[in-house]
C-alpha positions as CSV (number, residue, x, y, z in Angstrom):
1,X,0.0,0.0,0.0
2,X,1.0,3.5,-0.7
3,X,2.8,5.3,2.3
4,X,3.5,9.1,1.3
5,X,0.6,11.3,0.6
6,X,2.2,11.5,-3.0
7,X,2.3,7.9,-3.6
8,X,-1.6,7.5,-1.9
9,X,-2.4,10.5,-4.5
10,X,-0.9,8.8,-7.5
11,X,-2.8,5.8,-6.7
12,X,-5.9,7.1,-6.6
13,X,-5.5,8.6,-10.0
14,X,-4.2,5.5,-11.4
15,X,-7.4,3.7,-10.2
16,X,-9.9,6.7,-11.8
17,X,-7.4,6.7,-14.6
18,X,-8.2,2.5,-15.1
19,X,-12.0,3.4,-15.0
20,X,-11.9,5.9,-17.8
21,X,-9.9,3.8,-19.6
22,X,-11.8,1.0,-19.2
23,X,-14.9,2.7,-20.2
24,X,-13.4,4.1,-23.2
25,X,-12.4,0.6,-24.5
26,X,-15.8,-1.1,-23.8
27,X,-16.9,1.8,-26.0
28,X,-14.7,1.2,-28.7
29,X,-15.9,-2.2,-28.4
30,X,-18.7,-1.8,-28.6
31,X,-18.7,0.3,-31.8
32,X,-16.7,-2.5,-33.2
33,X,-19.3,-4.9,-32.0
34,X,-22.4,-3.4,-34.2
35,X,-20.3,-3.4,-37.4
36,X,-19.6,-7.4,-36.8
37,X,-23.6,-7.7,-36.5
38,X,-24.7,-5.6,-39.2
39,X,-21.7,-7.9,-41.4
40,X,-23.4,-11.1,-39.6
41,X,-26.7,-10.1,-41.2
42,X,-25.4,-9.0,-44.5
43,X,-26.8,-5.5,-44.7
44,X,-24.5,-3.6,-46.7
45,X,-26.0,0.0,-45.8
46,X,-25.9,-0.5,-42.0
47,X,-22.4,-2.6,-42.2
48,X,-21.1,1.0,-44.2
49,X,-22.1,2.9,-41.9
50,X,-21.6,1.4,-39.0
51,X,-17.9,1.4,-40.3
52,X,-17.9,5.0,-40.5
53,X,-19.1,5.6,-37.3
54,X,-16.9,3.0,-35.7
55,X,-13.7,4.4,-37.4
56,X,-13.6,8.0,-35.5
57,X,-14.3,6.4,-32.2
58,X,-11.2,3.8,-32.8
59,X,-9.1,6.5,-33.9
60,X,-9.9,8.7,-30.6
61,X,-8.8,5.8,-28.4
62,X,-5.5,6.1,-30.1
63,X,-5.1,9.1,-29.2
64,X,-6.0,8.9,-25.6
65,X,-3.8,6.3,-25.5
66,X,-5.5,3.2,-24.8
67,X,-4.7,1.4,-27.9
68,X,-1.6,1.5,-30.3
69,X,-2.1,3.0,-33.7
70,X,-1.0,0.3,-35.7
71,X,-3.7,-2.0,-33.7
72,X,-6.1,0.4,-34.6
73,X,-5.2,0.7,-38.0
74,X,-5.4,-3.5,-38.3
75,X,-8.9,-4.0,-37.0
76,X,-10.4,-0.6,-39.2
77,X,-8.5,-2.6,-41.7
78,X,-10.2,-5.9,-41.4
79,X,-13.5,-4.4,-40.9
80,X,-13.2,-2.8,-44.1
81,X,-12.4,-5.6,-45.7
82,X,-15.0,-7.3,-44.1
83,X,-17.4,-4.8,-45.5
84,X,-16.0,-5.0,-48.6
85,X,-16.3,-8.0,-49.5
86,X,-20.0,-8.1,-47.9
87,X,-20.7,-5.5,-51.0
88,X,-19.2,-7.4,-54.0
């Protein structure tokens, strides 16, 4: 356990820090999530724009941090693909 009042500080923002991040990744999750179903049911219109929804909100967790950009980059990629192909 944290002894100095700096150390019990920096734990406490580390813990509201987790929370936040935690929160932001379910979201970006969950974006992710919705363009898997509307690829699952083979709607082309809601699979596109659920893509382009999904890609902003990946992209912002990049830049908070939470995940890398070239992870980022690989699952916009496969999506798109994904979508892709769902079209043709």
């Amino acid at each position: 356990m944290a002894n100095s009042p700096s150390s019990k500080k920096r734990a406490l923002q580390a813990e509201r820090r987790a929370d936040v991040n935690k929160a932001r990744r379910s979201r970006m999750r969950t974006f992710i999530r919705k363009v898997e179903e509307a690829i699952a049911t083979g709607n082309v219109d809601a699979a596109s724009s659920a893509l382009r929804t999904a890609q902003p909100e990946i992209m912002k967790n990049v830049s908070k941090g939470i995940v890398h950009k070239n992870t980022a980059s690989r699952k916009i990629s496969r999506l798109a693909g994904r979508v892709k192909a769902l079209s043709a």
